[in-house]
ZATORVEX-791796 format. One record per residue: x, y negated, z of N, C-alpha, C in turn. Coordinates in steps of 0.05 Angstrom, whole numbers, padded with zeros to 5 digits, always signed. Layout:
XYZXYZXYZ;...
//
This chain:
+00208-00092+00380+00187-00074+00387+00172-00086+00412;+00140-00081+00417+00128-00095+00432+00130-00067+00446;+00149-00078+00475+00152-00061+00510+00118-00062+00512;+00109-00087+00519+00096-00099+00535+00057-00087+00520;+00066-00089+00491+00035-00078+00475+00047-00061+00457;+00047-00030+00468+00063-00009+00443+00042-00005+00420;+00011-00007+00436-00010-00003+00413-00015-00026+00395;+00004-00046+00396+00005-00069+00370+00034-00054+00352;+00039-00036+00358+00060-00028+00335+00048+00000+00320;+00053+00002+00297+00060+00024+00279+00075+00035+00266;+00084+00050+00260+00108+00064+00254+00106+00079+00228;+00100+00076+00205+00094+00089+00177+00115+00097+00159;+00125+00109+00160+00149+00128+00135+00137+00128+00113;+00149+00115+00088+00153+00120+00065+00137+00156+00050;+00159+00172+00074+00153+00194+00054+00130+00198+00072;+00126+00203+00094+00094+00212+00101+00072+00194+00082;+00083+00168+00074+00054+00160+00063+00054+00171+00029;+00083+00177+00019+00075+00200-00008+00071+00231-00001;+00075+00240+00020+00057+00262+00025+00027+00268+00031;+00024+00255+00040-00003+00256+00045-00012+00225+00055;-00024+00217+00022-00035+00192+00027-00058+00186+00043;-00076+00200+00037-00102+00191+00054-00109+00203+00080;-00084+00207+00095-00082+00215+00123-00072+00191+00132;-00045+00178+00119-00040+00152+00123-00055+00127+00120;-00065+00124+00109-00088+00104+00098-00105+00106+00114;-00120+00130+00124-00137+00130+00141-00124+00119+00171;-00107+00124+00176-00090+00119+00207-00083+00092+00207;-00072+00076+00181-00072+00045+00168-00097+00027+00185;-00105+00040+00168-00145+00027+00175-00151+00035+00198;-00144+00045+00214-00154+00054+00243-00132+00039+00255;-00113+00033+00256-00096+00019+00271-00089-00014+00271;-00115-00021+00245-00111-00051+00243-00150-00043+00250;-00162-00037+00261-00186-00031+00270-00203-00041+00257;-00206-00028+00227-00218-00023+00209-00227+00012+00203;-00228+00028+00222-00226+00060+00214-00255+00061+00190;-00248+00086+00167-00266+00086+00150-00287+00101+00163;-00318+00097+00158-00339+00113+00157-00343+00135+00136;-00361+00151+00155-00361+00175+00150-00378+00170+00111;-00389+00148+00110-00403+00146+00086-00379+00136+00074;-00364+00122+00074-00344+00108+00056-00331+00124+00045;-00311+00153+00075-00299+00176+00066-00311+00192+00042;-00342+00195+00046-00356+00212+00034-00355+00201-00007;-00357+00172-00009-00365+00158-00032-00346+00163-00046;-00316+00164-00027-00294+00164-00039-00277+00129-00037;-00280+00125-00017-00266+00093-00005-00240+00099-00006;-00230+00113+00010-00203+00119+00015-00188+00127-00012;-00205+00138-00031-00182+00143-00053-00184+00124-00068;-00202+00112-00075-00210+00084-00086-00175+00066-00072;-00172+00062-00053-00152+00052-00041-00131+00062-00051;-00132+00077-00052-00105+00096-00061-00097+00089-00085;-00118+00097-00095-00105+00090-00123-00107+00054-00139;-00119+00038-00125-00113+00015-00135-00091+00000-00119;-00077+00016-00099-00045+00004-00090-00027+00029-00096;-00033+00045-00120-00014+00054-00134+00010+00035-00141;+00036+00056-00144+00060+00036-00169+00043+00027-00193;+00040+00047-00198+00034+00045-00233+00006+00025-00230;-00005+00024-00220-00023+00002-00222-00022-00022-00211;-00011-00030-00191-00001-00055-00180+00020-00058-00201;+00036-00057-00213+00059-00057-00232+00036-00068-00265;+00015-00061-00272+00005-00066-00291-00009-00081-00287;-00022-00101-00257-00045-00113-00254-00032-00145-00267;-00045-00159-00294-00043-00184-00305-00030-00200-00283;-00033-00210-00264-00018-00221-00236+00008-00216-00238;+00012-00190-00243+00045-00194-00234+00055-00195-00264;+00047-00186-00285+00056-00195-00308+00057-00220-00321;+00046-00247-00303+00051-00272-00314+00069-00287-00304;+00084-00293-00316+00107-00315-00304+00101-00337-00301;+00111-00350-00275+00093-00374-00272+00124-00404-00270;+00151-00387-00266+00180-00389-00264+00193-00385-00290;+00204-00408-00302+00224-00398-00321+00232-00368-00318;+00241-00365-00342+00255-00325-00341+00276-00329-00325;+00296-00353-00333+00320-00359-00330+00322-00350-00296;+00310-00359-00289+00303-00354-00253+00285-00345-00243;+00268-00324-00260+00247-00298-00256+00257-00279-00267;+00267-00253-00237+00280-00231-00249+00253-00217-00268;+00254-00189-00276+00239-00179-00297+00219-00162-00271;+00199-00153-00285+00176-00141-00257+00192-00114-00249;+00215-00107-00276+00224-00078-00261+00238-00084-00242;+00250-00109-00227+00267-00114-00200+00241-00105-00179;+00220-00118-00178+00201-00120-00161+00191-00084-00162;+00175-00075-00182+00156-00050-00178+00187-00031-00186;+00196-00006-00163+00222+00011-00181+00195+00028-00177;+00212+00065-00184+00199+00074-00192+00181+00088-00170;+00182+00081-00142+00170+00097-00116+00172+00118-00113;+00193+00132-00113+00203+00153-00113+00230+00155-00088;+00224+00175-00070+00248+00179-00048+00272+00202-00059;
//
């Protein structure tokens, strides 16, 4: 932990970020000082985010379904994506 710069650290729980995702997300982006605009909020940015670093969609994106490693020594994608669930 940075004594010296506490505002270079963040602290994000699992379950706060499946409770309420786009409170997290928004605090994400504000703490790597990117905060969303009030137009982005409005377009729908933040859920746009949300849902393309879903499980179920990071888990289906062609990328992670190509093997680029023998099987023999590439576990299966269900080691990598479980089910995100606490």
């Amino acid at each position: 932990m940075s004594v010296e710069k506490p505002s270079n650290m963040l602290f994000m729980r699992y379950k706060e970020l499946k409770e309420d995702p786009m409170a997290q997300t928004k605090r994400l982006a504000k703490f790597l000082g990117f905060p969303f605009s009030m137009e982005e909020e409005k377009i729908g940015v933040v859920n746009q985010i949300i849902d393309f670093c879903s499980f179920n969609n990071l888990k289906d994106l062609e990328v992670n379904k190509t093997r680029k490693m023998p099987r023999s020594i590439m576990p299966s994608n269900k080691l990598f994506f479980r089910s995100g669930k606490v």
